[in-house]
Every structure is written in structure tokens, then in C-alpha cells.
N, C-alpha and C positions, 0 to 999 in steps of 0.2 A: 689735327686735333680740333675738335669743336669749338666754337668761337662762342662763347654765353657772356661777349659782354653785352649785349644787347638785352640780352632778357636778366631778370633778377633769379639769381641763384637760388632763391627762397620759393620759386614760386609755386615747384612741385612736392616742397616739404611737406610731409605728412606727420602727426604726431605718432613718438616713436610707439610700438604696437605690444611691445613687452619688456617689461623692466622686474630685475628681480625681486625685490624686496617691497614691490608695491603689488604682491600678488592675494593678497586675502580674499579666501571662496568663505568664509563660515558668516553663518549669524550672527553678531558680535551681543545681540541679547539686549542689549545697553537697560534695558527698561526695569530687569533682575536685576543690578546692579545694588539697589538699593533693598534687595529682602533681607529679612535680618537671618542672618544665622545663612544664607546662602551658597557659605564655603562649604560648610560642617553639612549641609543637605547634599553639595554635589559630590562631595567625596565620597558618601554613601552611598552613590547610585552606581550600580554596575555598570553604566551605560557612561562612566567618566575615566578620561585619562588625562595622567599627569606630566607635564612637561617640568624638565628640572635647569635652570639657568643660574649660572655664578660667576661673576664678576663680568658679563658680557659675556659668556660663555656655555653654550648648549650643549645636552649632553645627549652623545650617541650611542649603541650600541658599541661594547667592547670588540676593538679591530675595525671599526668603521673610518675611525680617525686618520688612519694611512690615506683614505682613498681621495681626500681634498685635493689630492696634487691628480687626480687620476682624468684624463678629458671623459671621459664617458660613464665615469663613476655613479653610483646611485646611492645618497646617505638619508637616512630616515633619523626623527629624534625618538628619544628611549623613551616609549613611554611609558607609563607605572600604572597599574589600577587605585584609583582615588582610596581603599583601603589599607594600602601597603604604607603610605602616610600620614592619615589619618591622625593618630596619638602625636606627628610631629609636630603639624600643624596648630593640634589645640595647646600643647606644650610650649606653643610661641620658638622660643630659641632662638631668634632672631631673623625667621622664618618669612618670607613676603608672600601671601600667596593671593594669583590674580584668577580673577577668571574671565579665561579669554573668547568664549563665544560655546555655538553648537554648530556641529554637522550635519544636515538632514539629506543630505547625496544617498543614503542606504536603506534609512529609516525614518517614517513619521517623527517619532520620539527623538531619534538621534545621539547625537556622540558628544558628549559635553569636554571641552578641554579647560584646565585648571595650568595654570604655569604655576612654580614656584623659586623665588629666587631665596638661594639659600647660602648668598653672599657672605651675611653673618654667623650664620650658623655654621658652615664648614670654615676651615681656616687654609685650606691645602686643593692646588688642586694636579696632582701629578702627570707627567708626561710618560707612563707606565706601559710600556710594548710587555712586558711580561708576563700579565697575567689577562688571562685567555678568556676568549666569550663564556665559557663556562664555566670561569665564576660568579657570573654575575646573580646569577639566584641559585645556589647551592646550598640551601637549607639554612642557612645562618638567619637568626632570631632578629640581628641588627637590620634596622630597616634601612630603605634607600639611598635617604638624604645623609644618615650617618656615615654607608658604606659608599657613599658619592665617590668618592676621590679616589677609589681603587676597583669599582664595578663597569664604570664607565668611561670612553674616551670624551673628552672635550675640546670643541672645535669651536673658530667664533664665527660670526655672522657673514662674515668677506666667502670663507671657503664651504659653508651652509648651503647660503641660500643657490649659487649655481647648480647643486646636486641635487636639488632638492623638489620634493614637489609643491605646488602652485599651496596649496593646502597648509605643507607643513613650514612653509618660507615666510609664510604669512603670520603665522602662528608663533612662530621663534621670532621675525620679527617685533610684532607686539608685544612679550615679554621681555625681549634683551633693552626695548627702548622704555620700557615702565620700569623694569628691576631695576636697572642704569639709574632713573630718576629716583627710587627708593632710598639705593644706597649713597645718593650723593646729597640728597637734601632729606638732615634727619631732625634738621628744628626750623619754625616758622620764619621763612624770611620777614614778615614783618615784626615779629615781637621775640623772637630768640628761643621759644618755646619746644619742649620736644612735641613732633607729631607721631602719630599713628596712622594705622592702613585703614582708607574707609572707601564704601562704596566696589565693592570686591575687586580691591588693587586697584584701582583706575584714578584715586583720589587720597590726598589723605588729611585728616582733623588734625588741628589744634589743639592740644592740652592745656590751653589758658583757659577756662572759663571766663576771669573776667576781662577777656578780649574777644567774648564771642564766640570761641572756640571754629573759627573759620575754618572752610571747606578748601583746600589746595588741588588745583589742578597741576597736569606737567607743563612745565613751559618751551615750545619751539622753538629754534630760530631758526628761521629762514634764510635759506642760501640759493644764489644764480648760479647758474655755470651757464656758461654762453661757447656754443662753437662759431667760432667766425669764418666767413667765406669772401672772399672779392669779388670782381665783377668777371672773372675770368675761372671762375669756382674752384679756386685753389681753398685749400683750408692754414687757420694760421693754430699750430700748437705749441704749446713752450714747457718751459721746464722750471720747477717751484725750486728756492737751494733747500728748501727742507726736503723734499723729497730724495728716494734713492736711486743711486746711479746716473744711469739714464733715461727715467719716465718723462715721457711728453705725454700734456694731455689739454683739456682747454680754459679757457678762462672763469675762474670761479673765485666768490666771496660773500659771505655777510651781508644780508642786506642791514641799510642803517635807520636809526629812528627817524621818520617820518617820512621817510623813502617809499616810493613804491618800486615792481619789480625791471621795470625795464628801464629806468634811472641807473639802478643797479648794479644791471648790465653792464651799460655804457659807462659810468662810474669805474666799474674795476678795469675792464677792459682799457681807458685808459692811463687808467694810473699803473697798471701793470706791462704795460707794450707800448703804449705812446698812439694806437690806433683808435681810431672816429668811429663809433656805429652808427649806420641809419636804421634802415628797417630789421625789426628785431622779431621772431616769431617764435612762439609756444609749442613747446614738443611736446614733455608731460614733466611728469613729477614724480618723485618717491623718496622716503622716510631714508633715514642716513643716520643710527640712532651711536652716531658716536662721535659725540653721546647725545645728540639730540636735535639733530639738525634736518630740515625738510629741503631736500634738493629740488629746485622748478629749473628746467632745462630751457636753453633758450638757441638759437640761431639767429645768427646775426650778416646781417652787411657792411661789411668795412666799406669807410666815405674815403679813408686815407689808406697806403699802404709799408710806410717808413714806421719800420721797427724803432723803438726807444724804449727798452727793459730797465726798469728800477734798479737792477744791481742789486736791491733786497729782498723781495720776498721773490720776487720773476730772476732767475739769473741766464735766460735763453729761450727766445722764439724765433720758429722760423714759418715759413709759407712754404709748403707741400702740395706740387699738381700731384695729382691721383699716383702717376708712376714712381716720382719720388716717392711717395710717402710709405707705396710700395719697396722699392727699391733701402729705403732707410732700415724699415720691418724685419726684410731678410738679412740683411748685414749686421744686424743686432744694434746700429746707432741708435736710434731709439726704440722704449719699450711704450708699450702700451696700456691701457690701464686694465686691471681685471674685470673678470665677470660679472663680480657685482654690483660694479660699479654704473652709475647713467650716464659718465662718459665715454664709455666703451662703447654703448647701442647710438650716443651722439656720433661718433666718431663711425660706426656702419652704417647710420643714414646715409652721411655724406659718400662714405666710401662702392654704399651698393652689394657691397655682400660683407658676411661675418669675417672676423679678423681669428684668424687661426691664431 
């Protein structure tokens, strides 16, 4: 086996090259944000479609829902022509509707997409195998958002975004992490007040007048995840006791007020495992909107190698050379994280190829 104590294991890391949910190809517009009446104009245009999200939850084509467990699967989101919603939208109902950018890959003009979270307006959202792609537009008068819950399968964002394309991951992304912040903050954190949707979905007012009626953005938090490596390019992964079975994966948490990101790092790392980082290096990043969190990926160098698990939040790490970590995979001791996640493409850096 190769001997890498001598050189630093970080040295040929490169920032990882794709990550799912940090794939947005579209114009995001931001500049229309602010027209008035801008919903009520895109819905009108033929050249608009609608994306439908409830409670975290997108919605596919009926019979699509099966195929998240599928490795090769291909799922699209349902989209709707901006007139089939129209009258729901101006009807409010508890309706959020964002607009999430344009397409120009086809067309000068382009393809304008609209999400809508219809969190509060629907109340149900069924796990319904029986009734077939071919009801989903069968002449019925009742529009989309109403027949949501039995026209459509609903899938959430974990089993989405791997099947999906660069386009539409980006897209579901954006709305599943805007509608999320819609329905969880529905009065002014500083004065108690109800808000409303402003700035088309991306923002929303105050109903105090005499507070200003201030403008609300969504609020981040920022989160590390750090894979750590020795001097001998072993990786070290453990296991959270919240999580289930047997997942190992790496170390991650919260960044804290007045922290910056590579304090962070080394921060959780060792209050979770008892291990030293040194040199700590920047892979990438991407959105984690659940419900709201910005993942920055890191790599690290352990100074020390003596495991010390907290017992609480960490209930087991261990250090894997490449053939263990193999060898653990196939025997099913440990599971590995999913597709959509940044620990997964952390965890094939190291490893040099995709983890089947």
C-alpha cells in the first residue's frame, strides 16, 4: 500500500464537480421581482409553466412516484400551463406563488417558471397508487391545485433531485426552500404582525404600518460538514444516535454566532470524536433546504488520531483505509448517505470512484 504519510492527503483535492441540488441553469430574473402585478402577467403567457410544491413536497406526474427507488430512473415535475391556475392564484386561498426565473436554452423569449406552494390551501396530500396517469386531465372543471392530492404523485426533494435534471433540481430546489420559509414564518419576527408575499415570493411585507411595514428576507443557516483524512489517507466516519440503523457519514454542524467556517469545522469535529484538525480545505457547497440550511463541505487533516465520541449526539467513529471502508459497504455494516446528499460526492472524492 502506499505510504502518504509524507505528503498531505489534501493535496490533490479538487472541489467536488457536481452536487445535486446546487444545479440551477435558469435566469433567476431577480430584477422583475419587483413589477407590480408580475404573477397575474406570467400566468398569462403561454410561454409559462407551473411547478406545484406542498409541504416540502413536489409534485410529479401520476406513476412517477414509484421510480425514486429506481438507480436509473428519470422523474420530471408536473408542470401546469400558468392558465390552468390563474383564478387560484388571484383567489388567494392560501396560495404562495413564486416566480422562480426563465429558460432561454430554446428560445430568445423563453420559458418562464412560476412555483406555487399550496401548503395551505390543500389540506391532504395522498400516497394514492390507484389512480392512473390518466386522470390527471380528464375533463374535470376543477383546477389543479384543487385536484392536487389525487392527480398527482408527490415526492420530496432527497429522492427528486438525483433523477432529475440539472434544470428541473434547481427549480424544485428553489421553491421547496422558499415555500418551506413561507409556511413556517407567517408573522413578523420583530413586531408579531401578520406578513404577506412580496417581491414575487422571494420576500415578504409587514402588515404593520406603523412599524414600517418592513421587507423580510429568508433566513440561512449555515452548516460545515468536514470529511476528515490522516496522514496515512485513511478517512474517519461515524454515526449520529439520531440517525437510522447503520448510517456513517462525516462530520457536520451549525455554524455559531461569530464563528467563521473553518473554526467550525474543527469546533464540531472535536466535540464530536475527540480529533485535532489542521489543514482544512473547501470542496463546494449547496442548499439543504430542510428546512433551511446551506451546506459548505470541507476536508480536513487530523493532527490527532484517538477516537473520543460524545456518547450524544456522535454514538460511533471509526477510520476506514479505502479496502475497509470497501469491505464494510458490501457486508452492509455500514450504510452510506444518499444521493442527494454532499456527503455522498465527499465521501467519492476520497474514495476515487461512485459508491454504488
Amino acid at each position: 500500500m502506499a505510504d502518504f504519510s509524507a505528503f498531505s492527503p489534501l493535496a490533490l483535492t479538487q472541489t467536488l464537480p457536481f452536487l445535486p441540488l446546487a444545479q440551477g441553469t435558469i435566469d433567476y430574473e431577480v430584477d422583475r421581482r419587483g413589477e407590480e402585478g408580475l404573477i397575474d402577467t406570467l400566468l398569462a403567457d403561454p410561454a409559462t409553466r407551473v411547478m406545484l410544491v406542498n409541504h416540502g413536497l413536489i409534485a410529479v406526474p401520476k406513476g412517477q412516484g414509484a421510480k425514486v427507488d429506481l438507480e436509473s430512473a428519470k422523474i420530471r415535475p408536473a408542470l401546469v400551463p400558468g392558465s390552468y391556475v390563474v383564478d387560484d392564484v388571484r383567489g388567494r386561498n392560501g396560495i404562495v406563488a413564486m416566480f422562480l426565473g426563465t429558460d432561454r436554452t430554446e428560445s430568445a423569449s423563453g420559458t418562464h417558471y412560476v412555483a406555487l406552494d399550496i401548503t395551505r390551501a390543500v389540506q391532504t396530500v395522498p400516497d394514492d397508487a390507484r389512480i392512473g396517469a390518466d386522470h390527471a386531465f380528464d375533463g374535470s372543471t376543477a383546477s389543479p391545485v384543487a385536484r392536487a392530492a389525487e392527480i398527482f404523485d408527490w415526492v420530496d426533494l432527497r429522492g427528486f433531485a438525483p433523477h432529475a435534471s440539472a434544470r428541473d433540481a434547481g427549480l424544485a430546489t428553489s421553491a421547496v426552500t422558499v415555500g418551506i420559509w413561507h409556511d413556517r414564518q407567517r408573522f413578523c419576527p420583530c413586531c408579531g404582525s401578520q406578513v404577506r408575499p412580496a417581491l414575487a415570493g422571494w420576500a415578504q411585507r409587514c402588515t404593520n404600518e406603523s412599524d414600517g411595514n418592513r421587507i423580510l428576507f429568508p433566513r440561512i443557516e449555515p452548516a460545515v460538514i468536514t470529511l476528515i483524512v490522516d496522514g496515512s489517507n485513511r478517512v474517519l466516519l461515524q454515526h449520529n444516535t439520531a440517525w437510522r440503523n447503520n448510517l456513517y457519514s462525516a462530520s457536520a454542524g451549525f455554524v455559531e454566532a461569530g464563528e467563521n467556517l473553518e473554526h467550525a469545522a474543527r469546533r464540531e469535529a472535536k466535540e464530536e470524536t475527540g480529533i485535532t484538525l489542521g489543514e482544512v480545505k473547501y470542496l463546494g457547497s449547496q442548499p439543504w433546504p430542510f428546512p433551511s440550511s446551506l451546506m459548505m463541505a470541507f476536508k480536513a487533516r487530523a493532527l490527532s488520531t484517538e477516537i473520543r465520541v460524545d456518547h450524544k449526539e456522535t454514538g460511533d467513529a471509526q477510520w476506514f483505509t479505502h479496502d475497509e471502508f470497501t469491505n464494510a459497504m458490501i457486508t452492509g455494516r455500514i450504510e452510506v448517505p444518499g444521493k442527494a446528499t454532499i456527503a455522498r460526492y465527499m465521501i467519492e472524492e476520497w474514495y476515487g470512484q461512485p459508491l454504488s
